[in-house]
C-alpha angles and dihedrals in degrees: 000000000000093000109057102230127185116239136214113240117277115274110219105272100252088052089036081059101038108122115215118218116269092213085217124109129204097258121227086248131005106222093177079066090045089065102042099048079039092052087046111053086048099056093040088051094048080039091060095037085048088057096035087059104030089228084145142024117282089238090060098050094042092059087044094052084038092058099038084058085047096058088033094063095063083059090051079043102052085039096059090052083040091235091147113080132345091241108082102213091060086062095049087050101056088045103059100059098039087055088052086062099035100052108332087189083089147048133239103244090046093053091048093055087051100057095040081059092055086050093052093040092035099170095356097138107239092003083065106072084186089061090079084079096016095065101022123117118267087242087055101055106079092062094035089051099065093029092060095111078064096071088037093061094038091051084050087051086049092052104028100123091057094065131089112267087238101052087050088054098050091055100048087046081063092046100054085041089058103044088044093056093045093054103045085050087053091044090042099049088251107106094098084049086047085043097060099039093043128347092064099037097050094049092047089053092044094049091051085047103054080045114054085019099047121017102030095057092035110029110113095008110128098185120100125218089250101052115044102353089191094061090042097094137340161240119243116211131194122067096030093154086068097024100051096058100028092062092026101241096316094119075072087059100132085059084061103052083046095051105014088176102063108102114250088263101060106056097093095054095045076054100063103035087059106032103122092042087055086045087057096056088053092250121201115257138170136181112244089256083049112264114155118229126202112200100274098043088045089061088049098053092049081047095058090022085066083054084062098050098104089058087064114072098269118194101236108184110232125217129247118294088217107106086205129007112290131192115238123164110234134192132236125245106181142353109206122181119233107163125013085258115038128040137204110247109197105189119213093229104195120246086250095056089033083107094041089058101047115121147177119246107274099029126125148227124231113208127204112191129158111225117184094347097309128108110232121188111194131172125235128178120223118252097189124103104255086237098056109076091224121120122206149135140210118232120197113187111231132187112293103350118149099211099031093065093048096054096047098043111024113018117106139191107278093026109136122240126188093229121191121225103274111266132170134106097215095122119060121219119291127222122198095207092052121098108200143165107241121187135193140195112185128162122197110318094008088089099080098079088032084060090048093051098048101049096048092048086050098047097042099025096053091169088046122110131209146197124187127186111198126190133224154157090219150337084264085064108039102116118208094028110145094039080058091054095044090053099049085053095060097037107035095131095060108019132064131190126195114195107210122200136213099161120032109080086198097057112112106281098237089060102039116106147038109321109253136160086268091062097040098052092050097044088047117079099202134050128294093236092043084072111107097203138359120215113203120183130152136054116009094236091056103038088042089048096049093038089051090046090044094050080050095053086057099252114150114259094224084063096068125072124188132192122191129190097219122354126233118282117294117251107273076211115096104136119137101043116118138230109278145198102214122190115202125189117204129161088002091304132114126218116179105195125165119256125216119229107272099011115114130246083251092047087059097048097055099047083051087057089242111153099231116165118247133150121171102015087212101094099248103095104067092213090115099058126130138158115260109228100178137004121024140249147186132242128219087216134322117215094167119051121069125235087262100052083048086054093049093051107258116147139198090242083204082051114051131075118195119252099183130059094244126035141172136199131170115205084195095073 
């Protein structure tokens, strides 16, 4: 090696060469693949009619032919792993035509065995067709990069007579079509309008290629494939939100020589979710300006290179531009079944009211509908990670609700919903320099914020760990099933999640049952009060029961946060308040209506037709909520606004009875 690393010390060689599960499959079809042949095929094509018409300048349609090879070759790359699709043919198929564009002098199934040889003589000087850029001089670069088809057609001559007749025959088929195409544009006047469409194009491409595919994971490695796989070639940190797109995973290239069928989209994930068991192996890493990393150093630098995240564009959610909850009809984009009871409702917000939606993670939706001549309001949390620009709901039937059932059972994409502004408090603020324990205990439908929540922590907090507990009867009810799995795929070195079972006797027995503090504390490998922040969100028996045993463990009440669907039933005592004038402000206007003894600051808004924004009147919800400016009042129970909103002088508005003759409250705040 040219750069002195320290190594770990040698693993005995059967555990040095034990090869840990990817997790990840070969997929019936890659549509990752799909869009990007697709993408591809549609910019090269603009790209020739572009040069056949001279609509643009050559420089222009050449980058853009340049770029679509480029892209084309990943799919010429996954086919012949056949990582594509699990039928073989489809494969086969992909890769054919991606091959005509990329280097039509040979075939397919030439090029593949090709590459497979340079998996199995990684670094093995001649028996390596790739070592023709790997192990060149640096002066000699610039001329071997764009020559790299060269050493692929002189390894096929060497081993011509092990080939099938037919293969042979394909490729030298291409190669007399190439030629013959290069020579009648010649003869014809037409070789600069073949250059730029093609000629150039192809050997750019193929320049960046043998570059950032060859040279950049390969280049000082002294280890050959056979002798140590994990020191054949490498991963290339730092960057990654540039590098990882831009060279379409391949900074991950040592994932790939490990596990040469995951498709290209992939490496990254079977990365994570086996890091310390590559460490272990002494893997070969490099920084993205070169510096080689031995394990140790590598952990150190993930550890400082966190510190530099804010200096990377980081996808911070921003609230809603409303100052108070409006009404909008919006329409629906899609109903998608999860359960055979509930359904995911993703909602098509239009681009004016884009600022209005936007949300935090945890935050809800409330829904006004009218169903057989009658308004119904009712509350739903968000389930979308608060990055992703997308807005839905998940929507469980229960016994005897109105719109439940009608979601479930009759609503339809393009139907049209009267949606309030998002509100709620339920998820706290997210920092993506922090590195914190999260835990989560969510029973049927109170996974949807809890969703929220997740995704967005995972995405924005990438040093953050969390643990959900999820309830159900069984497996069949379990909304939401195949997104957690998802999730926990993707995430599986940072996020946990326990199924627990009411309902399936043959569900394993330590997590059969109804969630409690006992269970929790068995399943969780670290201290109750070493939690940073609880999240709490089903049925109220359950979310009051964790969050009073937690308070018991000692565990600090602002670190627990509860949502509840609908709160307990409100006190039928309301004797001793007095007579009020309460002044409510609301869209920049003020309205000053008398209130009755007993009756809440909500309850005198709506008999005074004032549009106020509520949603569960149990004081759970958090839609309610304004700012008090002058009087006071007292709440039944708030199960929605933290200790700090209450400091700062937010009420539940169906919660509070006035206490003062006079009150204020501004819904504006």
């Amino acid at each position: 090696m040219s750069t002195t690393t320290q190594h770990s010390p040698p693993l005995a060689a059967a555990s040095r060469h034990a090869l840990p599960d990817s997790g990840e499959r070969v997929p019936p079809l890659s549509w990752p693949i799909v869009g990007i042949f697709t993408g591809a095929l549609t910019v090269f094509g603009a790209s020739t009619w572009a040069a056949l018409t001279g609509t643009v300048h050559a420089i222009v349609t050449i980058a853009a032919s340049s770029a679509a090879i480029f892209v084309l070759f990943t799919v010429l790359h996954d086919a012949s792993h056949y990582s594509i699709s699990s039928h073989r043919w489809v494969n086969v198929a992909f890769g054919r035509v991606a091959m005509f564009f990329v280097s039509p002098l040979i075939s397919f199934k030439s090029f593949a065995f090709i590459h497979i040889e340079h998996h199995r003589n990684t670094n093995d000087g001649e028996s390596d067709p790739d070592h023709f850029v790997s192990a060149a001089p640096w002066w000699q670069l610039p001329v071997r990069f764009p020559a790299m088809d060269l050493p692929y057609i002189s390894f096929l001559v060497r081993n011509v007579r092990r080939r099938p007749r037919a293969e042979v025959l394909e490729t030298a088929t291409l190669m007399t079509f190439s030629l013959t195409v290069i020579v009648a544009a010649a003869l014809t006047g037409q070789l600069w309008t073949l250059a730029v469409i093609c000629l150039i194009p192809g050997r750019v491409a193929m320049f960046v290629l043998a570059w950032w595919f060859d040279w950049l994971p390969h280049h000082d490695l002294e280890d050959t494939q056979r002798e140590n796989r994990y020191r054949a070639t490498r991963n290339r940190v730092g960057s990654e939100w540039i590098l990882t797109p831009l060279l379409l995973s391949q900074n991950y290239h040592l994932v790939h020589h490990l596990h040469p069928s995951i498709p290209f989209y992939r490496y990254v994930a079977a990365w994570r979710r086996n890091e310390a068991a590559y460490l272990e192996r002494d893997s070969a890493i490099s920084t993205v300006f070169g510096q080689q990393l031995d394990a140790a150093q590598y952990r150190e630098w993930k550890r400082l290179n966190g510190k530099l995240a804010a200096l990377l564009p980081a996808r911070m959610p921003r609230s809603s531009a409303a100052r108070h909850a409006s009404t909008h009809p919006i329409p629906v984009n899609s109903v998608e079944p999860l359960t055979p009871g509930s359904v995911k409702v993703t909602f098509d917000v239009p681009d004016h009211l884009s600022d209005q939606f936007r949300f935090r993670a945890g935050q809800n939706l409330t829904i006004r509908h009218r169903i057989g001549g009658r308004e119904v309001r009712r509350n739903y949390s968000i389930c979308t990670s608060a990055t992703s620009g997308e807005l839905a709901i998940g929507v469980r039937h229960i016994a005897g609700g109105m719109f439940s059932r009608f979601a479930v059972e009759t609503l339809r994409a393009g139907d049209v919903l009267e949606l309030m502004t998002p509100t709620g408090s339920f998820g706290a603020p997210l920092d993506p320099l922090a590195r914190r324990d999260y835990v989560a205990v969510a029973a049927g439908s109170g996974i949807t914020p809890i969703l929220s929540i997740m995704r967005t922590t995972m995405e924005i907090e990438t040093e953050s760990r969390f643990t959900l507990f999820y309830g159900n009867r069984t497996a069949e009810s379990t909304m939401f099933a195949t997104e957690l799995d998802e999730l926990e795929s993707r995430y599986a070195d940072r996020l946990g999640i326990f199924h627990i079972r009411s309902g399936e006797a043959h569900h394993p027995a330590a997590f059969r049952g109804r969630i409690d503090l006992a269970m929790v504390q068995r399943l969780l490998d670290n201290d109750l009060t070493s939690i940073d922040r609880w999240y709490l969100c089903g049925p109220a028996d359950l979310v009051t029961t964790m969050r009073d045993d937690l308070t018991s463990e000692a565990v600090p009440t602002e670190r627990i946060h509860l949502e509840l669907f609908r709160g307990p039933n409100r006190s039928t005592h309301v004797d001793g308040f007095p007579n009020s004038e309460v002044t409510i402000t609301l869209s920049g206007a003020d309205h000053t209506v008398e209130l009755a003894a007993g009756d809440t600051v909500l309850e005198s808004a709506l008999k005074n037709n004032i549009d106020a924004p509520y949603a569960c009147l149990g004081g759970a919800c958090g839609t309610c909520k304004a700012r008090i400016t002058t009087g006071a009042v007292s709440m039944e129970q708030n199960l929605a606004l933290t200790a700090a909103e209450v400091d700062a002088g937010f009420i539940l508005t169906c919660q509070s009875h006035p206490t003062t003759p006079t009150v204020a409250v501004d819904y504006d705040s």
